[in-house]
N, C-alpha and C positions, 0 to 999 in steps of 0.2 A: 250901449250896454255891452261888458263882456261876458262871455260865457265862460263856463266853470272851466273848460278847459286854457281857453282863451288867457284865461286868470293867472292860473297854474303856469304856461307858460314866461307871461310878463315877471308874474315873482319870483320864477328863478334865475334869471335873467338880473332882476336887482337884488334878488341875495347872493348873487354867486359871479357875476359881471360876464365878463365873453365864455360863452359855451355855444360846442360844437351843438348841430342838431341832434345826433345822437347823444350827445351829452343831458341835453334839455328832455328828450325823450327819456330816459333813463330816470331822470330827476322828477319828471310829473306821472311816469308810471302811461305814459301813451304810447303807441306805435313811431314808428320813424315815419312810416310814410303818412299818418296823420299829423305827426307835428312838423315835418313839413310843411305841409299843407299849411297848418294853422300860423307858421312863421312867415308863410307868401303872405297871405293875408294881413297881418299885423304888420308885415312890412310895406305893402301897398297903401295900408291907413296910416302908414308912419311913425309907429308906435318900435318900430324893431329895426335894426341897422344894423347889423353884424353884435348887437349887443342892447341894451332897452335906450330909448331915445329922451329927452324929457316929454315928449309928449306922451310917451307909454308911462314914462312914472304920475304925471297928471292923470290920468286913465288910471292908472290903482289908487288915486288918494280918494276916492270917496268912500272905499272900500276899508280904508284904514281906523284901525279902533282908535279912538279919540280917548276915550275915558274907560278904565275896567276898575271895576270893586272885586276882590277876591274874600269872602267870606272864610272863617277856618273855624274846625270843629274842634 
């Protein structure tokens, strides 16, 4: 399971495709030297490679909304 941050990371990564660490820091609102951190790790689990891997985009589909209804007033 990923954590919020964890999260944050991986989807900007596939909304946005290669960004520097501080770029990705910038983009989820964390520290440099925490998303650092958080790219070692995701890239240890294999999920990050200088940009998201498919196994980091399989690791956000279960997170992904399948179905929304939007009501209007």
């Amino acid at each position: 399971m990923l954590s919020k941050k964890q999260f944050d990371i991986l989807e900007a990564y596939a909304s946005h495709g290669k960004l520097t660490q501080r770029g990705v820091a910038e983009l989820t609102n964390q520290s440099v030297g925490n998303t650092n951190r958080l790219i070692k790790e995701l890239t240890e689990v294999g999920f990050v490679n200088g940009g998201i891997t498919t196994s980091g985009l399989a690791a956000l589909k279960p997170y992904r909304v399948k179905r929304a209804v939007f009501l209007a007033a």
